[in-house]
C-alpha positions in Angstrom: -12.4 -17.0 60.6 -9.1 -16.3 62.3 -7.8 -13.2 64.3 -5.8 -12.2 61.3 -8.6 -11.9 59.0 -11.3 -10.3 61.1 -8.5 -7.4 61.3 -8.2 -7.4 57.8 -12.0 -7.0 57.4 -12.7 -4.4 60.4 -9.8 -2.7 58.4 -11.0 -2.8 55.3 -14.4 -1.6 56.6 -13.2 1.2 58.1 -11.8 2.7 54.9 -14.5 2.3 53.2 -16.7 4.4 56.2 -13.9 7.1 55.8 -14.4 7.1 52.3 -17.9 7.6 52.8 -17.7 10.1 55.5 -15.0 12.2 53.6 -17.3 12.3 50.9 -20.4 13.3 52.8 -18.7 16.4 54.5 -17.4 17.5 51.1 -20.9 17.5 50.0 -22.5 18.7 53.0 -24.7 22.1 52.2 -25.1 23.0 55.9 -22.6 23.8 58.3 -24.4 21.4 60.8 -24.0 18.7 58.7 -20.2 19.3 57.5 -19.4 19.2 61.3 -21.3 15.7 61.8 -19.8 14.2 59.2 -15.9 15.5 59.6 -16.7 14.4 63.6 -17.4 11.0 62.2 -14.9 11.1 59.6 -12.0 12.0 62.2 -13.2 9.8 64.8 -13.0 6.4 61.9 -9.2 8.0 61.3 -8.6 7.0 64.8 -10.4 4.0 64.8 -8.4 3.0 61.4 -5.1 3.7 62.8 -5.6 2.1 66.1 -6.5 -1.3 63.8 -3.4 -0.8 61.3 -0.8 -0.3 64.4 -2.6 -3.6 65.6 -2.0 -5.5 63.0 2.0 -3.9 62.0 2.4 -5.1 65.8 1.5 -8.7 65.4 3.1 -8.7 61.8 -0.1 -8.4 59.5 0.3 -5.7 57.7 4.1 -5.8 56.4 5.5 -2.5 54.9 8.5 -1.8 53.8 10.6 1.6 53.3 11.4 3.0 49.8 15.3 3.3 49.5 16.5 6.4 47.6 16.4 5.1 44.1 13.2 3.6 43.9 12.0 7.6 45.3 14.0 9.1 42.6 12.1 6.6 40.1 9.0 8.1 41.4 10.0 11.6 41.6 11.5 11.4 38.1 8.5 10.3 36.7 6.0 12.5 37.6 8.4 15.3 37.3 8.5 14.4 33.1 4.2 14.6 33.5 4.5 18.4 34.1 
C-alpha cells in the first residue's frame, strides 16, 4: 500500500469517526456526555483537516473552483424548489 492511499484511508476514516461523533452528541441525554462527544468530535475536525491539507499539498486530493455560471446553475435550481 502506497503513501497516497493510506491518506486516502486515514481520511476516509476519519469522516466516518466524525460522522459518528456528530451523531452521538446530537443524541447525547446528559450534558456530560454531549461535552465528550463534541470534545471528540472537534478534536477528529482537526485531525481531518490536518490529513486533507496533506494531501491538497502533495496533489492528492485535486479540487477545483466553481466559476460563476456553474454557481448560478446551482443557485437557480434550488431557488425553483422553494
Amino acid at each position: 500500500m502506497n503513501d497516497q492511499a493510506i491518506m486516502e484511508n486515514l481520511l476516509l476514516t476519519t469522516k466516518g469517526v466524525c460522522d459518528l461523533y456528530m451523531h452521538g452528541a446530537v443524541e447525547s441525554s446528559t450534558q456530560n456526555v454531549h461535552k465528550a462527544f463534541d470534545t471528540a468530535l472537534s478534536d477528529s475536525l482537526c485531525m481531518q483537516d490536518d490529513i486533507y491539507k496533506q494531501m491538497t499539498a502533495k496533489g492528492w486530493y485535486p479540487s477545483q473552483e466553481a466559476d460563476a455560471q456553474q454557481i448560478a446553475q446551482v443557485r437557480q435550481k434550488y431557488a425553483q424548489m422553494n
